[in-house]
N, C-alpha and C positions, 0 to 999 in steps of 0.2 A: 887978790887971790891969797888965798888962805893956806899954808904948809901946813903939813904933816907932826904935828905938837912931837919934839921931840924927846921927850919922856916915855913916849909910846916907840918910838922908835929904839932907845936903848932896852926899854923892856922886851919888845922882838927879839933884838938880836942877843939881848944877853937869856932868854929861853932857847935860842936856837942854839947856842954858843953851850949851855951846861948839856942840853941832851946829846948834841951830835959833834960836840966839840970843834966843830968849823972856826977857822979862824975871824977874825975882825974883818980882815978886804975881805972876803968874800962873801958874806954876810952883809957887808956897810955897803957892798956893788950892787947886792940886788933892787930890785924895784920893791916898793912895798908890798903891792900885790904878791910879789912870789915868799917875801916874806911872812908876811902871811897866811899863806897855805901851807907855810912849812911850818909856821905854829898849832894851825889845824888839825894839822897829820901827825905832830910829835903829841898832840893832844888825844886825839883819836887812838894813837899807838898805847898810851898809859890808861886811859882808860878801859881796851879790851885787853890789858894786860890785869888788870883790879877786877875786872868785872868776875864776879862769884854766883852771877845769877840772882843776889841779895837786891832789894830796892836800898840806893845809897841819896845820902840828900846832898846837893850840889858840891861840888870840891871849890872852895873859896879862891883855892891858887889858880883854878882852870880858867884864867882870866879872857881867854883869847875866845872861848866861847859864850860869853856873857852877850857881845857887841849886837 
């Protein structure tokens, strides 16, 4: 069985960590899955926060939507 490459896990939570400022346990507690849709949603949030109605070409940093 294969874990969850930890590099991707420090990327979660240090995205989830700059936008909504949660701390380390709490963040390092979750499942990945819920971390995960919180990178979704903090993803979701900045993009309808930029959107101008302009066609824009991919945001390089919005890494949690690439997958």
């Amino acid at each position: 069985m294969t874990g969850y490459p930890i590099d991707k896990i420090y990327e979660e939570a240090s995205f989830i960590a700059y936008y909504f400022h949660w701390p380390h346990e709490q963040i390092m507690s979750m499942e990945h899955r819920e971390r995960r849709r919180w990178c979704e949603e903090i993803s979701k949030i900045n993009r309808n926060l930029n959107d101008d109605g302009k066609e824009k070409p991919n945001n390089p940093f919005d890494v949690f939507n690439k997958r």
